[in-house]
PALO-719929 format. One record per residue (C-alpha): residue number from 1; x, y, z. Coordinates in steps of 0.25 Angstrom, whole numbers, plus 5000, padded with zeros to 4 digits. Example, Ala and Ser with C-alpha at 12.3 -4.5 7.8 and 13.67 -1.06 7.14 Angstrom:
BEGIN
- 1 / 5049 / 4982 / 5031;
- 2 / 5055 / 4996 / 5029;
***
This chain:
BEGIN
- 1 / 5329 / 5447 / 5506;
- 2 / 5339 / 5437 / 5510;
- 3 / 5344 / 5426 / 5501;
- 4 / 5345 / 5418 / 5514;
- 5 / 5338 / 5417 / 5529;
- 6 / 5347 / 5414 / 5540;
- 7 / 5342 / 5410 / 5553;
- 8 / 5352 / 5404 / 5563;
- 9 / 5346 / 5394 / 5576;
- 10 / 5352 / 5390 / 5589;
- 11 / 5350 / 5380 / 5597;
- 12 / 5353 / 5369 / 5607;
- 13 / 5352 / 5353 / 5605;
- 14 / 5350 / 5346 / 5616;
- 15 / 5357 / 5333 / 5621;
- 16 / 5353 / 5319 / 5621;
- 17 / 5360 / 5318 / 5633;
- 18 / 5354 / 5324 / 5645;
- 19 / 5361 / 5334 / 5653;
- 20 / 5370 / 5337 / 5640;
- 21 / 5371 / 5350 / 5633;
- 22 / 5366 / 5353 / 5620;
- 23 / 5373 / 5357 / 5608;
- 24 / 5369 / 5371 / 5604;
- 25 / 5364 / 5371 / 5587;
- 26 / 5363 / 5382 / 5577;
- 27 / 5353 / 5381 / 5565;
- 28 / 5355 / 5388 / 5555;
- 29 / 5345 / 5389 / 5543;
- 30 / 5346 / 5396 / 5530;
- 31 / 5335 / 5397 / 5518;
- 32 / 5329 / 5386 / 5524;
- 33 / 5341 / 5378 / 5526;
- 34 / 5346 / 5374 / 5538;
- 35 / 5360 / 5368 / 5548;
- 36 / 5361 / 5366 / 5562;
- 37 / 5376 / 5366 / 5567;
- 38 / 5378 / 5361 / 5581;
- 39 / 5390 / 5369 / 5590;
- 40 / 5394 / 5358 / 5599;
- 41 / 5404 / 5367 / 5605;
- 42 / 5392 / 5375 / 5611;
- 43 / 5383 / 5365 / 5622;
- 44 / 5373 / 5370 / 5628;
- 45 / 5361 / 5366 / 5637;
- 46 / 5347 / 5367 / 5630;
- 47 / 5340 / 5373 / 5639;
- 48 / 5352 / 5383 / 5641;
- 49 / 5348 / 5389 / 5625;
- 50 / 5334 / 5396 / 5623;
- 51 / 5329 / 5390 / 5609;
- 52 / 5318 / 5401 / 5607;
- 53 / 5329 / 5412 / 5607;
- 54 / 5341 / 5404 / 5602;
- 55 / 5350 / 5408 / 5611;
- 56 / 5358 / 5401 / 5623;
- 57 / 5349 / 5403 / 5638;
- 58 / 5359 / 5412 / 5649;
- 59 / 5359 / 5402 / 5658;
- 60 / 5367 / 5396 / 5646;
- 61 / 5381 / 5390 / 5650;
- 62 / 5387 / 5392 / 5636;
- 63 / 5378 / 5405 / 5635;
- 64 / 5390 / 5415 / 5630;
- 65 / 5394 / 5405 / 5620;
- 66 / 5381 / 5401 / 5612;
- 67 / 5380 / 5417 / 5609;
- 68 / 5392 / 5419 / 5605;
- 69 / 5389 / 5409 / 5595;
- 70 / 5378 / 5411 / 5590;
- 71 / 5381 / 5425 / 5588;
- 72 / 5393 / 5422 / 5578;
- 73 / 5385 / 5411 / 5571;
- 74 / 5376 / 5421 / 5567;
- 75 / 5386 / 5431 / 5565;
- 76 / 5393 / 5422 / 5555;
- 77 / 5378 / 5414 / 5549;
- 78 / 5374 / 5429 / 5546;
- 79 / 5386 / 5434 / 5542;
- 80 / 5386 / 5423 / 5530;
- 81 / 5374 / 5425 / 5526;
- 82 / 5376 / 5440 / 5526;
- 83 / 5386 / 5437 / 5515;
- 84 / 5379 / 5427 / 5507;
- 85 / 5367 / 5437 / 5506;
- 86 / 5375 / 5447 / 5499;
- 87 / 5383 / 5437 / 5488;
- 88 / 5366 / 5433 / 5486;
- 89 / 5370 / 5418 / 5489;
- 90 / 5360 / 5408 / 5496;
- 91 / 5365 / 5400 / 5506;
- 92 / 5364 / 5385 / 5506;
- 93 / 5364 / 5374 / 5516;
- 94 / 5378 / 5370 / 5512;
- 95 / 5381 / 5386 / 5515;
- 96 / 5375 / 5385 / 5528;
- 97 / 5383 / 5375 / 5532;
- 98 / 5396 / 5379 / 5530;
- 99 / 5392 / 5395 / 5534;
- 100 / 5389 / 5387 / 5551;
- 101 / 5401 / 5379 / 5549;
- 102 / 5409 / 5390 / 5547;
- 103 / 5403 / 5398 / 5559;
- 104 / 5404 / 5387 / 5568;
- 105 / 5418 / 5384 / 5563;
- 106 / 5422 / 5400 / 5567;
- 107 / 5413 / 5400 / 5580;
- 108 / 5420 / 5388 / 5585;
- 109 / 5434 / 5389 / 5580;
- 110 / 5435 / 5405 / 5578;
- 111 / 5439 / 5405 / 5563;
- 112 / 5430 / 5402 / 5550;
- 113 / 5432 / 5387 / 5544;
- 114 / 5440 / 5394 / 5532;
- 115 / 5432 / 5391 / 5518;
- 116 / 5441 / 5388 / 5508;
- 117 / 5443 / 5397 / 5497;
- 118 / 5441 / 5396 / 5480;
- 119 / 5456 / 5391 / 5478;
- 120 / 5455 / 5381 / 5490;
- 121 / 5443 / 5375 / 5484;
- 122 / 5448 / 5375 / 5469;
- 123 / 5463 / 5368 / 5474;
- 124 / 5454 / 5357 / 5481;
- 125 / 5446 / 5358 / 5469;
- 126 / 5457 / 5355 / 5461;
- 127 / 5463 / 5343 / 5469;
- 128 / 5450 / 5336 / 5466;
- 129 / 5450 / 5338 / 5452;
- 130 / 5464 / 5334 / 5451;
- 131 / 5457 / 5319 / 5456;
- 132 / 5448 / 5319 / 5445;
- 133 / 5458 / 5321 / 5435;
- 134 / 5456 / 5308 / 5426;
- 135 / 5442 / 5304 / 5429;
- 136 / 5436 / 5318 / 5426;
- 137 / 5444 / 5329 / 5423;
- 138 / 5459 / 5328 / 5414;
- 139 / 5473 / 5332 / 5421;
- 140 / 5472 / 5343 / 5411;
- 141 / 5459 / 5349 / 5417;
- 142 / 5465 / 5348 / 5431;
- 143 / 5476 / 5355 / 5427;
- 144 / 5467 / 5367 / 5420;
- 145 / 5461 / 5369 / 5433;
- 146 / 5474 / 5369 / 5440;
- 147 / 5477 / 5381 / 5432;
- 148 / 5464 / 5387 / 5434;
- 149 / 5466 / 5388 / 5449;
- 150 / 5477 / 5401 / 5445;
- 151 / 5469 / 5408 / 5439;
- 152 / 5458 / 5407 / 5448;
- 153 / 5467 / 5411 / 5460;
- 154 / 5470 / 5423 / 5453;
- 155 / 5458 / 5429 / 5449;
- 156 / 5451 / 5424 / 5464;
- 157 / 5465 / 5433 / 5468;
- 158 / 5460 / 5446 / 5460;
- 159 / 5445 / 5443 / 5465;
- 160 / 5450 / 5443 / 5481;
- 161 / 5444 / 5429 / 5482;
- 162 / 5456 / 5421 / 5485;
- 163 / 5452 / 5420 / 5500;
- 164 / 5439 / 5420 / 5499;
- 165 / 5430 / 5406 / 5502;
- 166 / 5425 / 5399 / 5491;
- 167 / 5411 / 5398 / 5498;
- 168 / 5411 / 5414 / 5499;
- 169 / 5413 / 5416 / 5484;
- 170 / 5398 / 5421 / 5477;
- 171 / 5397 / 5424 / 5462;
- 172 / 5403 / 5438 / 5463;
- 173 / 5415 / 5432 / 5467;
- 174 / 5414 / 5422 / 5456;
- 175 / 5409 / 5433 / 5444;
- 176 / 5422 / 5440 / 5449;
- 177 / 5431 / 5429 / 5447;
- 178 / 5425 / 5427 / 5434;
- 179 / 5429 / 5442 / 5430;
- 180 / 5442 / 5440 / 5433;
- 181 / 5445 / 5429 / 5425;
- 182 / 5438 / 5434 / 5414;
- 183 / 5447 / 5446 / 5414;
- 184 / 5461 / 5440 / 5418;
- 185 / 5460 / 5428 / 5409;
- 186 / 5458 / 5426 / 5395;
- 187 / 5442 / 5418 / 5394;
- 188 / 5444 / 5407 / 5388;
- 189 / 5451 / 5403 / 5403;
- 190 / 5443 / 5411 / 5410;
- 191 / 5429 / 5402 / 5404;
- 192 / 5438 / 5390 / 5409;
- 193 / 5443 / 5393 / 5423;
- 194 / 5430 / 5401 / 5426;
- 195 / 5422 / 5385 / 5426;
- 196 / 5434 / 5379 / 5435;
- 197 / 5432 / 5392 / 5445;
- 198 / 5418 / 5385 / 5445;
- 199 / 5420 / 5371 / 5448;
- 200 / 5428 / 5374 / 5461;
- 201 / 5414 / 5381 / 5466;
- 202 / 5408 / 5367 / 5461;
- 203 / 5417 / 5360 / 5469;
- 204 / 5416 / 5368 / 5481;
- 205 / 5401 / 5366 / 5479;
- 206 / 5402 / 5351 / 5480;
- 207 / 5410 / 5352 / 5493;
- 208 / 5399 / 5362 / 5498;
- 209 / 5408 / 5373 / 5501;
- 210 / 5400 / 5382 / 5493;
- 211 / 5386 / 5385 / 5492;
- 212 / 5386 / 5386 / 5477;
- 213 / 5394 / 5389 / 5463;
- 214 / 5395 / 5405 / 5461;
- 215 / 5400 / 5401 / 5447;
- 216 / 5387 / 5398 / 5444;
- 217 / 5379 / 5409 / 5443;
- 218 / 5391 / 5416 / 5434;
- 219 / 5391 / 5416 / 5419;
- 220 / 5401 / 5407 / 5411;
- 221 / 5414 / 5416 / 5406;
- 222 / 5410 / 5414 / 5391;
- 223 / 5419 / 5421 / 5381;
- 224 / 5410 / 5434 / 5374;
- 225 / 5414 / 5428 / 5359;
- 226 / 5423 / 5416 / 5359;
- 227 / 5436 / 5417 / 5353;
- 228 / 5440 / 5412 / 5339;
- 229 / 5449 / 5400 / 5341;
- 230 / 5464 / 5403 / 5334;
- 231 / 5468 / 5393 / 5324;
- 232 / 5476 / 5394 / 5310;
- 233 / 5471 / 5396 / 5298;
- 234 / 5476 / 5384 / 5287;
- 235 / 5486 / 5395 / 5279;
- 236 / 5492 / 5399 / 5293;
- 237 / 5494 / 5383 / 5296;
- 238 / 5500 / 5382 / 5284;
- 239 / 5510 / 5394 / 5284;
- 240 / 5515 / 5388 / 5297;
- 241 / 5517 / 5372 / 5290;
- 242 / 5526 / 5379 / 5280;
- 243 / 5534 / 5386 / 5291;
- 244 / 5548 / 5380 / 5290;
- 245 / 5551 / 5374 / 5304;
- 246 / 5560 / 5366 / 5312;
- 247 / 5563 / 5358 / 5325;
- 248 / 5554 / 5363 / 5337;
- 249 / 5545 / 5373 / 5328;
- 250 / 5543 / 5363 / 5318;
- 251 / 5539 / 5352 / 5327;
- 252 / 5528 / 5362 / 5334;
- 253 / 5523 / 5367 / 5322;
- 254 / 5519 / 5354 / 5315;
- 255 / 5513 / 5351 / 5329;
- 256 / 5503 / 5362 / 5326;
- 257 / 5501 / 5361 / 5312;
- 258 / 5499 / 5346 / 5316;
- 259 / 5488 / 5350 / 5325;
- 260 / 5482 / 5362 / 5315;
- 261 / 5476 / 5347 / 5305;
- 262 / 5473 / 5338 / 5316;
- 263 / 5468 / 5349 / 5326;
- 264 / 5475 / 5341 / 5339;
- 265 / 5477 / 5348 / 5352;
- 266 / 5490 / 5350 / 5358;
- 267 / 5485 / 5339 / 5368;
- 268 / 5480 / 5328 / 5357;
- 269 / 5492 / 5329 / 5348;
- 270 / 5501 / 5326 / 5360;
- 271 / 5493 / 5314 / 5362;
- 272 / 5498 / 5310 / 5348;
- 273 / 5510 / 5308 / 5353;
- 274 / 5510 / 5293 / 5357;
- 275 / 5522 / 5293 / 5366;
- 276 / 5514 / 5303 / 5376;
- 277 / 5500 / 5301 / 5374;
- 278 / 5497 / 5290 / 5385;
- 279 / 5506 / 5300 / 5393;
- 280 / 5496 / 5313 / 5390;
- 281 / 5483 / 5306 / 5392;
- 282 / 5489 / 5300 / 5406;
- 283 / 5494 / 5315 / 5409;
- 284 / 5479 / 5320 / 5405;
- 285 / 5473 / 5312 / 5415;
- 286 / 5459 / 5314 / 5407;
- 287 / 5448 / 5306 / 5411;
- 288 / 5444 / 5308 / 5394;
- 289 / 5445 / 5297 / 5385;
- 290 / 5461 / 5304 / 5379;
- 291 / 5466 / 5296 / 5367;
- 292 / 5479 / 5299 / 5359;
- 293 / 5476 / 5302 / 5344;
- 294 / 5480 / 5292 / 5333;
- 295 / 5480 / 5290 / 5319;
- 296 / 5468 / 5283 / 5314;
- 297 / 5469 / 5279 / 5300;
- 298 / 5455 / 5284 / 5292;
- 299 / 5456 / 5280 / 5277;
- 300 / 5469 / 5284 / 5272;
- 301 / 5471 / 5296 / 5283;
- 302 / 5471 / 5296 / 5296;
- 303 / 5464 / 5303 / 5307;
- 304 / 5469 / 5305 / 5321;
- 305 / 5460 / 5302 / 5332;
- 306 / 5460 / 5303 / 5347;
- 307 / 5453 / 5308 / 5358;
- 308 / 5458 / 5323 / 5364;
- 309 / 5466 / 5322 / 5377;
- 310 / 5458 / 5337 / 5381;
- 311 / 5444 / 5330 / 5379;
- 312 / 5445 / 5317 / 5376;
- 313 / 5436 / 5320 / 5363;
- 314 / 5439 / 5312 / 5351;
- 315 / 5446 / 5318 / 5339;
- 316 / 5448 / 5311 / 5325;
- 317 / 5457 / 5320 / 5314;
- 318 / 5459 / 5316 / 5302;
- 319 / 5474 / 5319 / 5300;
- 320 / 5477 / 5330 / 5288;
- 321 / 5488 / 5331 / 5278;
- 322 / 5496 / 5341 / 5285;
- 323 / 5495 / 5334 / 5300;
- 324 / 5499 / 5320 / 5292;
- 325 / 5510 / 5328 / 5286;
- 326 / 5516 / 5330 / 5299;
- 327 / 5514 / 5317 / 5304;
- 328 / 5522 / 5310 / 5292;
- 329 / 5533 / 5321 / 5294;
- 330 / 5535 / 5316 / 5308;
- 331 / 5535 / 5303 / 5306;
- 332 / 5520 / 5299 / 5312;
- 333 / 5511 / 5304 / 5322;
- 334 / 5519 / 5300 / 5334;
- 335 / 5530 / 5308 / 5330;
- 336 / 5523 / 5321 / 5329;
- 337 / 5531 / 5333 / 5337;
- 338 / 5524 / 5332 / 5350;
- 339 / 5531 / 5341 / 5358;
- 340 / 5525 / 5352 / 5358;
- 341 / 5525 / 5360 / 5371;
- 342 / 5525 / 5374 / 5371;
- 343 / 5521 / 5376 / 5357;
- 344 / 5514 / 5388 / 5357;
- 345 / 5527 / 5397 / 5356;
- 346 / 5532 / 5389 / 5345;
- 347 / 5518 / 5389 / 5338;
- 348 / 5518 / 5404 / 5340;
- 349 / 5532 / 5406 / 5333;
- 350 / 5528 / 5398 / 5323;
- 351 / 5516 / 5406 / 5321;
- 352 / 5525 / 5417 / 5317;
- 353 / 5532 / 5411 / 5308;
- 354 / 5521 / 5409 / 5300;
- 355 / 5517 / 5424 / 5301;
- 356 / 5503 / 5419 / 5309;
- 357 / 5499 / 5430 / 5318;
- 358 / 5489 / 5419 / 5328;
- 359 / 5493 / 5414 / 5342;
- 360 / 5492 / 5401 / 5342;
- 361 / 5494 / 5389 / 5351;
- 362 / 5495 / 5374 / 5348;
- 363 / 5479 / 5373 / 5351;
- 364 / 5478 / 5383 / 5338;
- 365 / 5481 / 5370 / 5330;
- 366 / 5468 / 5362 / 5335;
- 367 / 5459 / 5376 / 5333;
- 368 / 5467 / 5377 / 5319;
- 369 / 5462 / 5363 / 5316;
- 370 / 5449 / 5367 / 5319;
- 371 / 5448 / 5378 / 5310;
- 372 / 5453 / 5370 / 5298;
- 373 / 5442 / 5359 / 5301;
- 374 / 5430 / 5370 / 5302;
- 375 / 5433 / 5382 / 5293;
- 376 / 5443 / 5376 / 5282;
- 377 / 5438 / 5361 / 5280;
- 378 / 5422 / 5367 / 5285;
- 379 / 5422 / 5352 / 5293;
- 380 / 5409 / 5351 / 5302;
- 381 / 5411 / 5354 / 5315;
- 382 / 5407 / 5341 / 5319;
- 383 / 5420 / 5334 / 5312;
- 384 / 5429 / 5345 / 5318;
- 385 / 5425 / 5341 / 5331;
- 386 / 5428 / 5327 / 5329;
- 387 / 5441 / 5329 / 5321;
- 388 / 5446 / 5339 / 5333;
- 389 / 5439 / 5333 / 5347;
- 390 / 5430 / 5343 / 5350;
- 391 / 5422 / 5341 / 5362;
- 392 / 5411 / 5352 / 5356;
- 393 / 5406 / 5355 / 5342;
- 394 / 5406 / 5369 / 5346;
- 395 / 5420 / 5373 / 5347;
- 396 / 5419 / 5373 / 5331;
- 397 / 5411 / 5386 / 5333;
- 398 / 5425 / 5393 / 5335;
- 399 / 5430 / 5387 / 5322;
- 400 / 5419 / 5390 / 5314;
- 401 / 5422 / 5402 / 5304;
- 402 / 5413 / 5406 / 5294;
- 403 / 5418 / 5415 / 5281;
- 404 / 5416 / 5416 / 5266;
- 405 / 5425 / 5405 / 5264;
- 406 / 5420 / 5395 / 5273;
- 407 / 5404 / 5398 / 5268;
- 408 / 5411 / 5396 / 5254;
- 409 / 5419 / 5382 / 5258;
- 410 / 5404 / 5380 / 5264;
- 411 / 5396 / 5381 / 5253;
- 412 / 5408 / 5375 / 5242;
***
């Protein structure tokens, strides 16, 4: 049984005005749904069409003509709703639509109106989200998405979908897209570009040049068991302190071990820098609430607090002995070595150095943090949260590591 019932109508309108021609009509219902398109290039005399047979009279002057087009409007209506029969999709009125537009458009002009493609929609896609950075969406989102669009391309390339129209695509298309990126790239990216893929549906669906998301019907790209985070055990965080360093290498390294006791992001530490803040959270362009950390004085310590440029969440650390070390050796918080570009290289090396065989990155420090708060000083997961400016309890579920030791610390 069809999905949909087509039936195609013709007919002519006559004029208000006596002795004028007609214009000749098609109507065109689907599931109940109907649209009547006019062809005003096609005049006609009503009593030159027979209504009951839908067809022009032979005493018709444009006689050839009218058959001729109704021949290749059915051709074409049919033809479409061959093909959505066999992707199982329902047509809707906003398909209907454009399917008699499209016909008309050939009919008349002798080419198809061209549909645009996935790329098209995601370029113009992308210039309307560049407008909404600052009020909705940060420049660092923006410029995710900007990246995204590569690797889309690519796997749309290997899927032979480059040229195809993004109101053709169904959810074979979609799913196969979906394999390819869960093969070529590594999952954690693939669970975040596969979302963006999504929204560019959405979008076309606002603009009605689709009939419906085919992301929809797909499962979420979900990891099989999530990865355990990569961070420093305390003896290898110390082994690296003691590491006898100078210039450059020093100035990265107490970077990081700065970050491994306050448990900052690359992005908040920079923000500590008062000569560059106001010059980062411009450049951000979030519309979050962003706020510099600064030394808050809590009894006799002190607590750094702020809210972080990535969520706009608010962080309050309470500042350790090793990270206050640091600080008094430089001379104050302002004075801290805040250039830092490139560090993963030198972070690596250093790594070596201290005979540490992990990979890490400067985010390691934060995740380094993290496990010190939860499995070495067994804080709740509800003061880790605060102290780090997590947006969701859960990512302590990572973290959490339970051994003979931590049960004995436990029950101590």
């Amino acid at each position: 049984m069809n999905l949909n019932q087509l039936n195609i109508y013709f007919y002519v309108r006559p004029s208000s005005i006596k002795g004028k021609r007609g214009t000749f009509y098609t109507r065109v219902v689907i599931n109940n749904q109907q649209i009547v398109c006019s062809v005003k290039s096609l005049r006609i005399h009503k009593d030159q069409f027979d209504h009951k047979r839908g067809a022009p009279k032979s005493n018709c002057e444009l006689y050839h003509e009218c058959n001729d087009f109704m021949l290749n409007i059915r051709k074409e209506l049919y033809k479409i709703h061959h093909n959505y029969e066999n992707n199982k999709m329902t047509f809707t009125k906003d398909c209907l639509v454009k399917a008699v537009e499209d016909v008309y458009y050939r009919i008349k002009y002798g080419h198809q109106a061209r549909s645009k493609t996935y790329l098209e929609f995601y370029d113009t896609w992308l210039a309307d989200q560049r407008k909404r950075v600052g009020s909705e969406i940060s420049m660092g989102t923006y410029d995710v998405r900007m990246r995204y669009r590569k690797v889309i391309a690519l796997a749309l390339e290997q899927a032979s979908l480059l040229s195809k129209p993004i109101c053709n695509f169904c959810d074979k298309d979609v799913l196969n897209v979906q394999n390819l990126l869960r093969r070529k790239i590594a999952m954690g990216t693939a669970m975040r570009i596969f979302p963006v893929f999504s929204m560019v549906f959405n979008y076309a669906l606002q603009l009605k040049e689709v009939a419906d998301n085919p992301c929809k019907l797909l499962p979420k790209i979900r990891r099989q068991q999530r990865a355990k985070p990569i961070f420093l055990e305390p003896a290898e965080v110390q082994r690296i302190t003691n590491l006898n360093l100078t210039g450059q290498a020093k100035r990265y390294r107490d970077a990081f071990i700065f970050c491994c006791f306050t448990g900052l992001s690359i992005g908040d530490y920079e923000l500590l820098n008062p000569a560059k803040a106001e010059y980062l959270i411009k450049k951000a362009e979030s519309p979050r609430d962003i706020q510099p950390g600064r030394l808050v004085q809590l009894g006799s310590g002190y607590v750094i607090q702020g809210k972080r440029r990535k969520t706009g969440t608010e962080y309050r650390v309470p500042l350790l002995p090793e990270a206050e070390m640091i600080i008094d050796e430089y001379g104050g918080i302002d004075k801290l070595p805040y250039v830092i570009a490139k560090s993963g290289h030198f972070l690596q090396l250093i790594c070596s150095m201290a005979n540490i065989d992990k990979k890490i990155k400067f985010h390691t420090a934060r995740k380094t943090m993290a496990n010190y708060c939860i499995n070495e000083k067994m804080m709740n997961p509800y003061y880790v949260t605060a102290v780090l400016g997590w947006s969701d309890i859960k990512e302590a579920d990572d973290y959490v590591t339970v051994t003979s030791e931590t049960l004995k610390k436990q029950l101590a």
